[in-house]
C-alpha positions in Angstrom: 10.5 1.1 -8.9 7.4 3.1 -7.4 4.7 1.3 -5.4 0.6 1.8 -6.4 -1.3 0.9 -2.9 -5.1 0.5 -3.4 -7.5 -0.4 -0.2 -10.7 -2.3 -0.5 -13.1 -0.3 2.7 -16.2 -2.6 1.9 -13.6 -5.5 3.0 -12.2 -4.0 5.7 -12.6 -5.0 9.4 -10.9 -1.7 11.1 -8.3 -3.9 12.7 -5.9 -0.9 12.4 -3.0 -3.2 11.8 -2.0 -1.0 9.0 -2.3 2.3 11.0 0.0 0.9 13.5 2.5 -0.4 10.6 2.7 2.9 8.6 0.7 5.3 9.8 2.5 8.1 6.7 0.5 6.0 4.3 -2.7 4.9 6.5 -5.1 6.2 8.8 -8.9 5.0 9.9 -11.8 6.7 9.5 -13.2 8.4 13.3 -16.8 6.7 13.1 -16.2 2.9 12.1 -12.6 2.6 11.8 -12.2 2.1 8.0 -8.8 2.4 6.7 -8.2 5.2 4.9 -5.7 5.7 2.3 -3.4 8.8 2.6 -0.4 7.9 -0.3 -1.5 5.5 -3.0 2.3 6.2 -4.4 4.1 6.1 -1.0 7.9 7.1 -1.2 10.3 3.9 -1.2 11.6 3.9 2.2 8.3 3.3 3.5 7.5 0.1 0.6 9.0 -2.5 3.1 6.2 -1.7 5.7 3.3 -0.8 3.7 4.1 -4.5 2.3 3.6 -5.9 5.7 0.9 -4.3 6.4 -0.8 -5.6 3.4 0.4 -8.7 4.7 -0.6 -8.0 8.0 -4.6 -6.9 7.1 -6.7 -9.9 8.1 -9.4 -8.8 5.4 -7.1 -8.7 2.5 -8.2 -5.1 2.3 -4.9 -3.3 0.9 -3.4 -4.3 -2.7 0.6 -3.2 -3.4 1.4 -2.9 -6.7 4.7 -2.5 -8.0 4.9 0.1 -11.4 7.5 1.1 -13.6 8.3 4.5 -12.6 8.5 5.7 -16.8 4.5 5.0 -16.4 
């Protein structure tokens, strides 16, 4: 099964919690902190943590997606 992540930056608050969770698949932006998105399809060894960071995100900024890998 692949994993589709998709971040929301006009609800971000630039916590950084996902930064610090998986840093492969997020970064911030320099100026305002704004997550930015580095592997929408991240590889699966890294699903387990980029779900907790979605869980994590107090502004229910990052969406995980599970999708059929045939799609």
């Amino acid at each position: 099964m692949m994993m589709n992540v998709e971040v929301d930056q006009s609800r971000c608050v630039a916590a950084g919690h996902c930064l610090a969770s998986v840093p492969e698949v997020f970064d911030q932006r320099d100026d305002d902190g704004v997550v930015v998105l580095l592997d929408e399809t991240p590889p699966e060894q890294q699903h387990e943590r980029v779900r907790e960071a979605a869980v994590r995100c107090p502004s229910a900024a990052i969406a995980v997606r599970a999708r059929d890998s045939s799609s």
